[in-house]
C-alpha positions in Angstrom: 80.0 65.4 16.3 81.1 66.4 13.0 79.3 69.7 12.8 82.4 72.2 15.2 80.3 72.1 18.0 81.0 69.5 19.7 78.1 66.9 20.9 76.7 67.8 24.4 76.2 70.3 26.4 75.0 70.1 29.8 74.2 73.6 31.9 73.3 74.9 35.1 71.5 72.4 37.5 71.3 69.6 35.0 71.8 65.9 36.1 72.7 63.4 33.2 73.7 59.8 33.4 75.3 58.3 30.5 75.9 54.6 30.0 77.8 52.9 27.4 77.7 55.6 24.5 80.6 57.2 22.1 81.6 60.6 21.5 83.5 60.7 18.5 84.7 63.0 15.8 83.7 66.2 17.8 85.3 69.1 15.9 85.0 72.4 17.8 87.2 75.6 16.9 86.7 77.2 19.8 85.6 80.7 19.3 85.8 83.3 21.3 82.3 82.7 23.6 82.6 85.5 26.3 81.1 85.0 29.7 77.3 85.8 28.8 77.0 84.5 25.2 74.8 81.9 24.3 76.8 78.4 24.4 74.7 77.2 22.0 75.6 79.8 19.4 79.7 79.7 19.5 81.8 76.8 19.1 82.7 75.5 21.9 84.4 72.2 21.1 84.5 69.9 23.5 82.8 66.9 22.7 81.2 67.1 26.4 81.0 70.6 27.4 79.5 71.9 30.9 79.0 75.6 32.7 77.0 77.0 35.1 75.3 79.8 33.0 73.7 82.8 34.9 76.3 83.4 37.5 75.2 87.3 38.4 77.7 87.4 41.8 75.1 86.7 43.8 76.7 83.3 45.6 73.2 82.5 46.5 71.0 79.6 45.2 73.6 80.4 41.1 76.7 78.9 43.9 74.3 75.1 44.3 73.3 75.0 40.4 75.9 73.5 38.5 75.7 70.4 36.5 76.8 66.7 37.4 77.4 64.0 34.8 77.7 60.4 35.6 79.9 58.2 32.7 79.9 55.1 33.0 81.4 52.3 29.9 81.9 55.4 27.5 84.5 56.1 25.0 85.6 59.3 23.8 87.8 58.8 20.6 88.8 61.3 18.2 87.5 64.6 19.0 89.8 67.6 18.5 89.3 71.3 19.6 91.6 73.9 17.6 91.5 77.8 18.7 91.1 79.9 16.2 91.0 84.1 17.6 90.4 85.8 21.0 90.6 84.8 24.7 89.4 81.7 24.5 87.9 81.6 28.4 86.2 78.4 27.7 87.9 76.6 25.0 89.5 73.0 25.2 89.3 70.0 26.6 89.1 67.5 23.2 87.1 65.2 25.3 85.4 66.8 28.0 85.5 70.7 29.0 84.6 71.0 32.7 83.8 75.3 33.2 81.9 74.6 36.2 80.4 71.3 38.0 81.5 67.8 38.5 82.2 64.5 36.0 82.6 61.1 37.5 83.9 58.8 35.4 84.1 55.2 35.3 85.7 52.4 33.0 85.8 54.9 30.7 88.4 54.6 27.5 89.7 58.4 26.3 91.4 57.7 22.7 93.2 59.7 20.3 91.8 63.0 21.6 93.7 66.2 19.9 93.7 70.0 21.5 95.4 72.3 19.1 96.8 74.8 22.4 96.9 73.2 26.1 93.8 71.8 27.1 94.3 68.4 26.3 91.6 65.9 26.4 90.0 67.0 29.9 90.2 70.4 30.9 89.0 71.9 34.5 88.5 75.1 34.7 85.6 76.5 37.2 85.9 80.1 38.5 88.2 82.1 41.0 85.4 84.9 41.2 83.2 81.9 42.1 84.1 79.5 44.9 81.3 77.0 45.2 81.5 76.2 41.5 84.6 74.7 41.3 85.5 71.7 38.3 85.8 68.4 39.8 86.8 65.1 38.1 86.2 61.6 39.5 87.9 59.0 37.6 87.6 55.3 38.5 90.0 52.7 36.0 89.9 54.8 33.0 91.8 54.9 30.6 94.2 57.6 28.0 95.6 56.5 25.5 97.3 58.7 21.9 96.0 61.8 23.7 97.6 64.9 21.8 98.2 68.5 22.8 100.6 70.6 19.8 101.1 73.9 20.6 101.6 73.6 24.2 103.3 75.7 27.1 104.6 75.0 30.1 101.6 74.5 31.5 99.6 72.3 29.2 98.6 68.7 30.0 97.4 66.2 27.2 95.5 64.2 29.0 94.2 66.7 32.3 94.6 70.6 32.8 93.7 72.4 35.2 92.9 75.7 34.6 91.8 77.5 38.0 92.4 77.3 41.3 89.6 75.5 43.5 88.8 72.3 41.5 89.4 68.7 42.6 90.8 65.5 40.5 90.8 62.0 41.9 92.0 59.4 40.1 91.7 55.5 40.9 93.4 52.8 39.1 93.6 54.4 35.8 96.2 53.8 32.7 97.8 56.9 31.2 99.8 55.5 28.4 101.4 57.4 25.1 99.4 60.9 25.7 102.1 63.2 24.1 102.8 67.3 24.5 104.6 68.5 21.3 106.2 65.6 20.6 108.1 65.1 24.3 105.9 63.2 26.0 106.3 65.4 29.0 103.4 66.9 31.1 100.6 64.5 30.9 98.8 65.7 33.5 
């Protein structure tokens, strides 16, 4: 993941399992990416990075199509996003940046994650100008450990953020432990 682009990207009606594997060392700066650029040509950061692309307004078949990952056993440790110019619509999230579609996560260890601004290690975004293609976030006895956000505001969260309205997080018997916001320790979530 050493290459500031992080280390997967998963689009539209993709459906990945992932068992037991490391995302490490993803380095992203985040450039600007615009709503129709190529996410395969900016730098996104997030070590696990997902959007619906092609959303034309048209809440048709586009509001069904976004992607689904399944976690299970893996470890993200280390990856760091830092924003460099711009708006930054789909930047953050050291670990995992959800635009649009769903994670569900299990015994999964998030370590020493770093966001430069006030996405944390997870960030949910999805879309107000699309309802059906909300973020959602199922975690089941994960853990967050040394998660780091610097140049927060009042609104930033070093282990989760939410960024839009319309996405869902459930948590089950999970650990947050030592995930600090400019040096206070406040806002993990």
């Amino acid at each position: 993941g050493d290459d500031n682009y992080g280390i997967l990207n998963v689009v539209d009606r993709a459906r990945v399992h992932i068992n037991d594997v490391t995302f490490a060392n993803a380095k992203g700066n985040a450039a600007d990416a615009g709503d129709n650029a190529d996410i395969h040509t900016e730098k996104i950061g997030a070590a696990l990075w997902m959007k619906q692309k092609g959303l034309d307004g048209d809440e048709g078949d586009d509001a069904k199509a976004a992607p689904r990952v399944w976690l299970t056993h893996c470890v993200f440790d280390g990856n760091k996003t830092a924003t460099t110019s711009g708006s930054h619509k789909y930047e953050g999230g050291s670990a995992i940046n959800i635009v649009h579609g769903a994670v569900y996560a299990d015994q999964c260890i998030f370590k020493n994650n770093y966001d430069n601004t006030r996405n944390g290690c997870v960030k949910m975004s999805g879309a107000n100008d699309y309802p059906n293609n909300p973020a959602y976030l199922f975690l089941n006895a994960c853990s967050f450990t040394d998660n780091t956000v610097k140049n927060a505001n009042t609104s930033a969260g070093a282990v989760i953020r939410q960024n839009r309205k319309g996405g869902l997080l459930g948590m089950y018997n999970c650990t947050l432990y030592n995930n600090v916001v400019n040096g206070t320790g406040k806002h993990a979530i």
